[in-house]
Phi, psi and omega in degrees: 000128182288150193276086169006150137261169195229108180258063257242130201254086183304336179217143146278140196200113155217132195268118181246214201256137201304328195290138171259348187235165186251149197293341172314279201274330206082342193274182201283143111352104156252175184267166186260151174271030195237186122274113218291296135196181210221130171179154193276138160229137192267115186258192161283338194286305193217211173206117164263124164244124192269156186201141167223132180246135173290191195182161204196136188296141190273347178290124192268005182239038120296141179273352130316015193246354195227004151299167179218107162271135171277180197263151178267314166340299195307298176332324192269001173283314190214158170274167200281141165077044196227104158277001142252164227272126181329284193311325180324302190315279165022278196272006168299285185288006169260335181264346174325299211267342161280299210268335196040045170299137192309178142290336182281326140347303170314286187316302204279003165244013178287179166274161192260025179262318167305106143277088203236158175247158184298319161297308191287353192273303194287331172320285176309306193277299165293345192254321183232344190291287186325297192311329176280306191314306169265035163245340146291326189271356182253359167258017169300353213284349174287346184290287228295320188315311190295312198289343192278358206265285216306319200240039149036040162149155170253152173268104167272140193245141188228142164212167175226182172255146190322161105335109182270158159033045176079020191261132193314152190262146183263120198250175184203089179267123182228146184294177171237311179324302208236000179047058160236165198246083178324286175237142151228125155185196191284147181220113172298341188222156169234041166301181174285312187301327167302313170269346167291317208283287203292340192267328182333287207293017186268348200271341176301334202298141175294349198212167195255172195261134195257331180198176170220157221210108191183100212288188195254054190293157167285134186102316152299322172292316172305321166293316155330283176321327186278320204259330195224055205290352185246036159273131181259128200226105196284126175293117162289119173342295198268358141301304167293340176274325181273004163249357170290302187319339190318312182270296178344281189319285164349287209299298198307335196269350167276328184303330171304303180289338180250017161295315181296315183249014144304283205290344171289313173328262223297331159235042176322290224264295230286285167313326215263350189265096199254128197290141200266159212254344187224079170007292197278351145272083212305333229248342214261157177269275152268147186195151169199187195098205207266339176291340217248187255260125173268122235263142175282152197253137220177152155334305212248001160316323198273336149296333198267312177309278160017289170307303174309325213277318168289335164294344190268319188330137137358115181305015201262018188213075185248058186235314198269355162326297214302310228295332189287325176319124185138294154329175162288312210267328196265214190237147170309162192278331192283312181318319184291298198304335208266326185277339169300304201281350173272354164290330157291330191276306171323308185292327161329292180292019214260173179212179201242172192220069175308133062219348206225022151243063194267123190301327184297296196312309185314304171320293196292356189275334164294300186311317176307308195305320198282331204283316178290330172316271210337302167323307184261003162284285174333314178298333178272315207205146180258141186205131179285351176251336178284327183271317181315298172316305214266299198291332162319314184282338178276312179290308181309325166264049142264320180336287202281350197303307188319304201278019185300314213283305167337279183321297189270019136277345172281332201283303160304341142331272169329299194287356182257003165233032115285352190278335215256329175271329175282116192302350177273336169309304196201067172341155157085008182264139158222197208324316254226311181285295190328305191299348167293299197311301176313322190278334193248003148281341186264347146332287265235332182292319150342312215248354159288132163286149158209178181284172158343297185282341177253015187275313176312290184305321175311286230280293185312311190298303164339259195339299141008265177311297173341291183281340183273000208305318189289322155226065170290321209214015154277355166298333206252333157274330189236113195290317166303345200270081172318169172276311189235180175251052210283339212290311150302316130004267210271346146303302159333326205258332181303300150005265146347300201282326184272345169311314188285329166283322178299331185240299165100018151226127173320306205275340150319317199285293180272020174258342195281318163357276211301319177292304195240026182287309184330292199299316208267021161247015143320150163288155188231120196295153223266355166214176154295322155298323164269018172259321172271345142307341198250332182272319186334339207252337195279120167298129176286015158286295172349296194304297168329297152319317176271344168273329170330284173350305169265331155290337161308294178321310208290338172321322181305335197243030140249064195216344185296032170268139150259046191259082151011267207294319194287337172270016162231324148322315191270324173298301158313310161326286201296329170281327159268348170303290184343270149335297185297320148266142249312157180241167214208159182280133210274052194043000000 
């Protein structure tokens, strides 16, 4: 049997109803002899017992006489079945969504005078904080009322998140103007008839939608076009650019492995020989703490700080490096070698971000550089580790030469029709000029000669262009209207990120996705206080409802354990519902 808690109450606090008249008849409030109800509640502050006596119109052929009216004050200490205090939730969900704190973390900053356990702390922040959390967002429409008045319409932006492992996709329509999140949940399928389904209640709305904001999955554009067809519905950019980039990329990223791994080849042993800071340790780099090795304070300490500095200096001036060697002041001949090869090692790991950051050109465009230092250092001073490098780094780009020219003519392509799309290249333009503009650079790529592989890319830019060609360029007429939907994006990625602190395993991270992402992309009001102003408000019918809601959801996951006993509880459940109904012939 759980063990009571012994709870001890620093104040009685009993509440009656703010109304002195009945809101019917007018007539007087009498009070009741009972108590509605009595219970100890645990706050941040303290610990209170709370109590409420209702009231019902002294007229008895009023219909308010047969009311129970309550205190609103009271209602706002806790939620109903609730021994702790709104604020407790409060600070629970600012530090969950703020501070993005563990639970445990949580437990160790509640006051200790709160008797709560770290599961209940998680009880509470999924079961009634989310929940409050979306009956606030659904008391926004004044919000939405003001941004539609002001810019004579919203803007919605819809994204969905990957799927993992066949898992239903979490989709999102969030407002952009005032960033509140109209509809979020799951789509088992990602058809027309589905995104058709899912948009339908956006069409209930009072004020009008001025524009959407979206890529192009399949099955979306066709539902748009059905539920919102005189809707201007703008293509995001950094989509469109990153599905031109689709082959480009393929290419740069195979010219990348195989430029890395020419150069391992050829200096593997070479790179890998990092001069060690402690003699009796061949291997160690750096070390500090209470073993390690205490560096002597000497004269040349002061040459050796030189030396780092000069190894750290910019490749672009190693000529007044080299000329200097020698000197007092200057860096040792091993110190230069050493910095060339960890900046080749450095260009190795670099990785890339299409459309406009392809990791292979960026290598070989570093490896030219370090191979021309190497090269004009070796005409001043000759080093047997400088020339393996210069000469390594010469085989490994002749390897990559042939496909250079191909690659870093499309990689000009791309940047010339981001120049062409991007509005700071020529303010003030609109819709109408861009699409000239775009249209007489894929003209004019038309009327080029070129090779094979880039006549296949020219035809993919062609393709492309095509299918975005329709909401490409409403952005550039409507100043509310954005280029891309990064603004949704990167609500995802913020999501993610807090997810990921909060649990601290990627696969924790999508699995609460899967559970709780609808709730937990909500926005969260930005202090306690205005949280505790903003649940204060909330009716608990309201409340009721959205946790059903969420119990519903959560139902989908229970057999998603890897726990032996708790999956055979539940299988045993499921085998006595079974077992309970009418039986029938087994074939």
């Amino acid at each position: 049997m759980k063990t009571p808690k012994a709870l001890y109450a620093s104040a009685r606090m009993i509440y009656h109803p703010e109304l002195s008249s009945c809101p019917l008849c007018g007539g007087p409030i009498a009070l009741a002899n009972y108590l509605l109800w009595d219970k100890t509640i645990q706050t941040v502050d303290t610990v209170l017992s709370v109590a409420s006596r209702p009231g019902a119109c002294a007229e008895p052929s009023c219909p308010a006489a047969s009311m129970r009216l309550r205190s609103a004050a009271g209602q706002r200490i806790a939620l109903p079945h609730s021994t702790y205090g709104l604020d407790v939730l409060v600070r629970i969900g600012w530090l969950r969504h703020w501070r993005r704190s563990t639970f445990r973390e949580i437990h160790a900053e509640l006051p200790t005078h709160l008797q709560i356990s770290e599961a209940h702390i998680r009880h509470l922040y999924q079961q009634s904080y989310l929940p409050l959390l979306a009956c606030h967002e659904q008391q926004q429409q004044h919000l939405l009322a003001q941004a539609a008045q002001q810019y004579g319409g919203l803007v919605l932006a819809l994204d969905g998140l990957a799927p993992e492992g066949g898992e239903p996709q979490l989709w999102c329509v969030r407002e952009l103007l005032t960033g509140l999140v109209l509809r979020s949940g799951w789509l088992a399928r990602q058809d027309q008839a589905s995104f058709e389904a899912w948009l339908q209640p956006l069409r209930t709305l009072p004020w009008p939608i001025r524009a959407l904001v979206s890529d192009k999955q399949r099955g979306l554009l066709p539902a748009i076009t059905t539920v919102f067809p005189t809707t201007l519905h703008q293509f995001c950019h950094g989509h469109y650019l990153r599905n031109l980039a689709e082959p480009l990329a393929a290419v740069d990223s195979a010219l990348a492995v195989t430029v890395r791994k020419a150069v391992r080849q050829n200096l593997g042993s070479l790179l890998l020989a990092e001069p060690s800071s402690d003699p009796s340790v061949p291997a160690l780099l750096t070390s500090t703490g209470l073993l390690s090795p205490a560096l002597p304070v000497h004269a040349t300490d002061h040459a050796a700080l030189q030396a780092v500095d000069c190894a750290a200096a910019p490749l672009t001036e190693p000529l007044v490096a080299a000329q200097t060697a020698g000197t007092d002041s200057s860096c040792s001949a091993d110190a230069v070698v050493t910095a060339l090869l960890r900046r080749t090692r450095y260009l190795l790991t670099l990785k890339g971000r299409p459309p406009l950051r392809l990791a292979g050109l960026e290598v070989v465009a570093g490896l030219q550089q370090v191979a021309q230092v190497s090269a004009s250092l070796l005409a001043h001073r000759h080093d047997q580790r400088l020339s393996s490098l210069a000469q390594g780094l010469e085989q490994a780009l002749e390897q990559v030469a042939p496909s250079l020219p191909d690659l870093q003519e499309g990689a000009r392509w791309l940047n010339d029709i981001t120049r062409v799309l991007t509005p700071s290249s020529a303010p003030g333009r609109s819709g109408e000029q861009v699409a000239v503009q775009l249209q007489t650079f894929l003209t004019q790529l038309e009327q080029q000669d070129s090779t094979p592989q880039l006549q296949t890319f020219r035809r993919h830019v062609q393709k492309v262009s095509r299918s975005y060609w329709p909401g490409l360029f409403h952005c550039y007429d409507h100043a509310t209207i954005p280029r891309t939907n990064n603004a949704m994006e990167s609500h995802f990625r913020d999501t993610q990120r807090r997810l990921l602190r909060t649990s601290g395993q990627q696969g924790q991270s999508r699995r609460t996705l899967h559970r709780l992402g609808a709730w937990e992309l909500l926005p969260a009001p930005e202090s306690e206080a205005a949280g505790l102003a903003a649940f204060g408000q909330i009716a608990p019918a309201a409340l009721a409802a959205e946790q059903q809601r969420l119990r519903q959801h959560q139902e989908r996951f229970r057999l998603h354990t890897r726990s032996h006993r708790q999956t055979t509880i539940q299988l045993e459940r499921l085998q006595q519902q079974w077992l309970a109904l009418p039986g029938t012939s087994t074939g």
